[in-house]
C-alpha positions in Angstrom: -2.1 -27.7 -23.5 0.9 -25.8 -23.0 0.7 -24.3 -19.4 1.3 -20.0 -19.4 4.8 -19.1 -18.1 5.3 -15.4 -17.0 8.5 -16.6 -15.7 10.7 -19.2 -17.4 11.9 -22.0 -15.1 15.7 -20.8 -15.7 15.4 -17.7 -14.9 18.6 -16.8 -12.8 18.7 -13.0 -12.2 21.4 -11.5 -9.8 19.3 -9.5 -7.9 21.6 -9.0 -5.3 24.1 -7.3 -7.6 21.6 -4.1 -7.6 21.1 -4.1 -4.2 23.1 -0.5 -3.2 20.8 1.6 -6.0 17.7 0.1 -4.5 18.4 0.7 -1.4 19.6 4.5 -2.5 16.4 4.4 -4.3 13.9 3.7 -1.7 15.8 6.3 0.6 15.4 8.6 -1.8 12.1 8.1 -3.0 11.0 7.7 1.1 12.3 11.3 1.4 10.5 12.4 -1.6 7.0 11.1 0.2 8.2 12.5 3.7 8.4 15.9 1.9 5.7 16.0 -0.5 3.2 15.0 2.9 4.9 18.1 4.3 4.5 20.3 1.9 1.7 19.8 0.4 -0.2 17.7 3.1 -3.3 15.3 3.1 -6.4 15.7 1.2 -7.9 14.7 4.4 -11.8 13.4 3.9 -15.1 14.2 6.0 -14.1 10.9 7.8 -11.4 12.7 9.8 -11.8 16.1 9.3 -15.6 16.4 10.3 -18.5 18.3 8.4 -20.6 17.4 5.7 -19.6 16.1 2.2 -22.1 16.2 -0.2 -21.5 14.4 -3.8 -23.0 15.9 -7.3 -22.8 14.5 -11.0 -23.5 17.1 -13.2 -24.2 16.5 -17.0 -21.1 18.1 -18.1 -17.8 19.1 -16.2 -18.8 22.6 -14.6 -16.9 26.1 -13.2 -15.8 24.9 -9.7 -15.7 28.8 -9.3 -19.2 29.1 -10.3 -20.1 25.8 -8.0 -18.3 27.7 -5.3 -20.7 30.6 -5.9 -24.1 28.6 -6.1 -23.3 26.8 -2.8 -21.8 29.9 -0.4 -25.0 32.1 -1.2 -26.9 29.4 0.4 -24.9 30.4 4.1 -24.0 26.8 4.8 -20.2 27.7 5.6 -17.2 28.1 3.2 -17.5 25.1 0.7 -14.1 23.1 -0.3 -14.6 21.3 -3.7 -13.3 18.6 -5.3 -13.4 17.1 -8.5 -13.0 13.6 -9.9 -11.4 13.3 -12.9 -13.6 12.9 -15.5 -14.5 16.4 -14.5 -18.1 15.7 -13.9 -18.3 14.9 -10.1 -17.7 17.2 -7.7 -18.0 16.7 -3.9 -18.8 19.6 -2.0 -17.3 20.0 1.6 -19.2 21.8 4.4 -18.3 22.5 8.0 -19.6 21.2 10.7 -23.4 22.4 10.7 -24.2 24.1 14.7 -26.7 20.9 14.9 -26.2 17.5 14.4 -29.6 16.8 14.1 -30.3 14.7 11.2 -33.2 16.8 10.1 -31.0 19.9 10.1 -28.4 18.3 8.4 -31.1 16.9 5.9 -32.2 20.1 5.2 -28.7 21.8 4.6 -28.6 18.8 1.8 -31.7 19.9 0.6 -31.0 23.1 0.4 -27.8 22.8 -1.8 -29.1 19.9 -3.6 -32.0 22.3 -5.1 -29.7 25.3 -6.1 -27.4 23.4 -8.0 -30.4 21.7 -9.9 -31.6 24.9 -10.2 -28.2 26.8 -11.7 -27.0 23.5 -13.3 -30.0 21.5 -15.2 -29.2 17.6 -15.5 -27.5 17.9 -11.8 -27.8 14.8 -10.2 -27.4 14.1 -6.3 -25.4 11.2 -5.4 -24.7 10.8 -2.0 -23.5 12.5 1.8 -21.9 11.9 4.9 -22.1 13.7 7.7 -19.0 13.3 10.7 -18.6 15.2 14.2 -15.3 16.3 15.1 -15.3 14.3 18.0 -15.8 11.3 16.0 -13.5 12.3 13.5 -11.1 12.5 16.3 -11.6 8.9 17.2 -11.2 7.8 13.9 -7.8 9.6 13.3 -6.5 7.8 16.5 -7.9 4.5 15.4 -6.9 4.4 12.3 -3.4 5.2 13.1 -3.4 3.3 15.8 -4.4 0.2 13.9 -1.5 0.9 11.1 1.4 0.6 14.0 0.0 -2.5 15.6 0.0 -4.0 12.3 3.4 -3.2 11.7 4.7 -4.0 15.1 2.7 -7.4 14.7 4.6 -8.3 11.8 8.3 -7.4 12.9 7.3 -9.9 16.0 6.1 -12.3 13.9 9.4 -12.0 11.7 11.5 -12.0 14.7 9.9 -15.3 16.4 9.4 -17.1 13.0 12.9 -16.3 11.6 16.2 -14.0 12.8 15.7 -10.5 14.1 17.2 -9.8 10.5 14.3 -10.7 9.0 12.1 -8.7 11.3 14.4 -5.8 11.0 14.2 -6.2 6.7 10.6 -6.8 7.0 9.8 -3.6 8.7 11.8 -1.4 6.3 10.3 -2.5 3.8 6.6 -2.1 5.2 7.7 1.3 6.4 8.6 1.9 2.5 5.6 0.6 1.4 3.0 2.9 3.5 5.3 5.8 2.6 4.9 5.7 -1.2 1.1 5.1 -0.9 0.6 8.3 1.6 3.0 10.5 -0.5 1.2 9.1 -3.6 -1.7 10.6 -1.9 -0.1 13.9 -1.0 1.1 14.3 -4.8 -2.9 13.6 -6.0 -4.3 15.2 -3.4 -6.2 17.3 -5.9 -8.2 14.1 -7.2 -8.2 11.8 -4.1 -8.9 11.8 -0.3 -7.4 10.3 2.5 -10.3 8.5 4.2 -11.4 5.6 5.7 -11.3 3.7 2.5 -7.6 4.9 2.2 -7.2 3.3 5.5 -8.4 0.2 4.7 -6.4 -0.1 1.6 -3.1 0.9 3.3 -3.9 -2.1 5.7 -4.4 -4.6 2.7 -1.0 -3.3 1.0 0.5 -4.3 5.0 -1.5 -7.8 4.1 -0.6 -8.2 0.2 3.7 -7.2 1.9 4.3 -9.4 4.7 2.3 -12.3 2.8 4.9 -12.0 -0.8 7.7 -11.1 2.2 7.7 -14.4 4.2 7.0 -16.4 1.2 10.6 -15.4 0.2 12.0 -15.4 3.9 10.9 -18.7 4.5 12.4 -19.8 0.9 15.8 -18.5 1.8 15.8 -20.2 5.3 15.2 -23.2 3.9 18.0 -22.9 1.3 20.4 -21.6 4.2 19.8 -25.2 6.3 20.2 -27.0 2.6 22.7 -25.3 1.2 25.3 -24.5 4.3 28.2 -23.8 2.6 27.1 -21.3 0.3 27.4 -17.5 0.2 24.7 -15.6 1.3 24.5 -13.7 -1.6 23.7 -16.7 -3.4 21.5 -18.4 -1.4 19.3 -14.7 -1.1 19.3 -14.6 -5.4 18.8 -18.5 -5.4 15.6 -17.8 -3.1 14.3 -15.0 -5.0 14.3 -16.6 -8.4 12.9 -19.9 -7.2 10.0 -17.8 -5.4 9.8 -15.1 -8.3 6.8 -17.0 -11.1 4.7 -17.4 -7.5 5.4 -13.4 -7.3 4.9 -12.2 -10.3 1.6 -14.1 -11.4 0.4 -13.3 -7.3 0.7 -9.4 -8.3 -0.3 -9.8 -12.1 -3.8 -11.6 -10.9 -4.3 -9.0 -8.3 -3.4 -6.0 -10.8 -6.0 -7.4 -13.5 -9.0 -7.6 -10.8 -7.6 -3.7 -9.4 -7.8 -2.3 -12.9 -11.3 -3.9 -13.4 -12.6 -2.2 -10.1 -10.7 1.0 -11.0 -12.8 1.3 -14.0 -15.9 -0.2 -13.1 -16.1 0.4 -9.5 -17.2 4.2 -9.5 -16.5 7.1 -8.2 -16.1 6.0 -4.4 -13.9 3.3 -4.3 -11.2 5.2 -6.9 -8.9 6.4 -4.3 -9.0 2.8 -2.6 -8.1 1.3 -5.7 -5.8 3.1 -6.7 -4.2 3.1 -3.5 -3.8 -0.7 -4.2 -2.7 -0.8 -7.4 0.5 1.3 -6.0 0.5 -1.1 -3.4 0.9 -4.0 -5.0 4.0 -1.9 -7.6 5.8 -0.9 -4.8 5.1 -3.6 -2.4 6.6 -6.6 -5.3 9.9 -3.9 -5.8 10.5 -4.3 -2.0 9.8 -7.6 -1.7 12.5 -8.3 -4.5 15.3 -6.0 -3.8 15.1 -4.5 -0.7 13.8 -6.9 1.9 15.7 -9.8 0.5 18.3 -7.9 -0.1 18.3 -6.3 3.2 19.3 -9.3 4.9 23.2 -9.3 3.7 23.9 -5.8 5.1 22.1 -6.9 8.5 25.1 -9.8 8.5 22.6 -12.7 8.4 24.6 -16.1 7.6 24.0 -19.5 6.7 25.2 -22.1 10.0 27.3 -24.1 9.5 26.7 -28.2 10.1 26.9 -29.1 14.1 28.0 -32.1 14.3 30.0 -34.0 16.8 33.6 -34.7 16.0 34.3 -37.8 14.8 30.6 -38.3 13.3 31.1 -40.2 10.3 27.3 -40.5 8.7 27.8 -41.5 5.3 24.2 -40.1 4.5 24.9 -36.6 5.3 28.3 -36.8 3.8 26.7 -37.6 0.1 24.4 -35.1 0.5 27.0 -32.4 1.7 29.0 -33.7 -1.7 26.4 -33.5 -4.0 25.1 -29.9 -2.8 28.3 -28.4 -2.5 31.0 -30.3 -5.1 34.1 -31.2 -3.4 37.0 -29.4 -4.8 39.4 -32.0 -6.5 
């Protein structure tokens, strides 16, 4: 049986030869997310704003105005609404309620819960969360706090494993990753919150990165100690198209499962995956053309052989000849 190629074993694709309108690209679109998260800002969720979120399906898509109206003549607070996309779930934000008791907050559920019912037939409650702003606090900190170790993990890592190039390459290219998926977010805010879950799946894009990164560092390290004499540029496009079928079936796996769970996997874990799925796009882009890239502009060269004058090894002369064709 004939084994299923996404890549052909000749492929030879100058990757390097794109290398200025990538990186002009990712500046550009890196602005565009720095200013959209300005602009427009965060759909931040109850996980780090604090309050009470409270989730409905309704039979049919209904008036968020008329929602609005239903749920602020119950004197809960002002109510901030969201809607998925299919229109027919809506979750329904609360301040924090003056007591944290769980039977309070129980009955401010309860409450809401049975006017909707009662102005909406075929309203069905879903689920709620309840989150202090001191905890909410915490959670901000923590969660931002565990993005910047990650990233500062991995640049040491680089640094130690490799050159400080590929530290330096590897950390612009994270950087570029995280600031799609939160300006992705800042574009959809209307559909999706930042959360937890959004957390957890910026941290996984940071996993899915650095593992496809160092795959490809470690490929072109290895071709700079075999192949000594040749230009960087080849030796980074050599790398890359020796390490690009492992890349490309990696992501296209991963994307199958992600659209799976996007459409199967409900309401709560839609901003996760898609979060992911624009991971795993933009994370494969910088893998191939900027990171790689990267490492040319930061001056990284192959060494040459160190050996002792007058060293006449006849083994390492044959395989000097046959990698690098003496000129006749």
């Amino acid at each position: 049986m004939k084994l299923l190629k996404l890549v052909p074993d000749d492929t030879n694709i100058d990757f390097v030869a794109w290398r200025k309108w990538a990186f002009g690209l990712t500046l550009a679109l890196s602005i565009i997310a720095v200013s959209l998260v300005g602009i427009r800002g965060l759909n931040m969720g109850v996980d780090f704003t604090g309050g009470l979120s409270i989730e409905e399906r309704f039979a049919t898509p209904p008036s968020l105005d008329r929602v609005r109206e239903v749920v602020d003549a119950q004197g809960v607070g002002q109510a901030a609404l969201q809607q998925s996309s299919d229109g027919r779930t809506v979750t329904i934000r609360l301040p924090v309620q003056d007591s944290a008791d769980e039977g309070a907050t129980n009955a401010v559920v309860r409450k809401v819960q049975t006017a909707i019912a009662a102005e909406f037939p075929g309203a069905t409650f879903s689920r709620y969360a309840t989150v202090g702003s001191k905890v909410s606090g915490e959670l901000i900190r923590n969660g931002v706090l565990a993005v910047v170790l990650a990233v500062l993990g991995i640049a040491l890592f680089a640094i130690f494993r490799f050159e400080w190039q590929f530290g330096v390459s590897t950390v612009v290219a994270i950087v570029h990753d995280l600031l799609m998926t939160v300006g992705f977010f800042a574009l959809m805010r209307d559909y999706f919150e930042f959360d937890l879950n959004t957390v957890a799946a910026v941290l996984t894009i940071i996993g899915y990165s650095i593992n496809d990164k160092i795959v490809i560092d470690d490929r072109i390290r290895e071709n700079m100690r075999r192949y000594r004499k040749m230009e960087m540029r080849e030796i980074v496009n050599l790398s890359v198209n020796e390490t690009l079928p492992r890349t490309v079936m990696t992501s296209v796996t991963i994307l199958l499962a992600l659209a799976a769970l996007l459409l199967l996997g409900g309401h709560v874990l839609r901003g996760f995956t898609a979060a992911m799925i624009l991971g795993i796009v933009v994370g494969t882009y910088s893998s191939i053309y900027v990171s790689s890239s990267l490492l040319i502009s930061l001056g990284l060269r192959a060494e040459p052989n160190k050996e002792k004058p007058g060293t006449n090894d006849p083994t390492r002369r044959q395989d000097a000849e046959r990698i690098v064709p003496r000129e006749r």
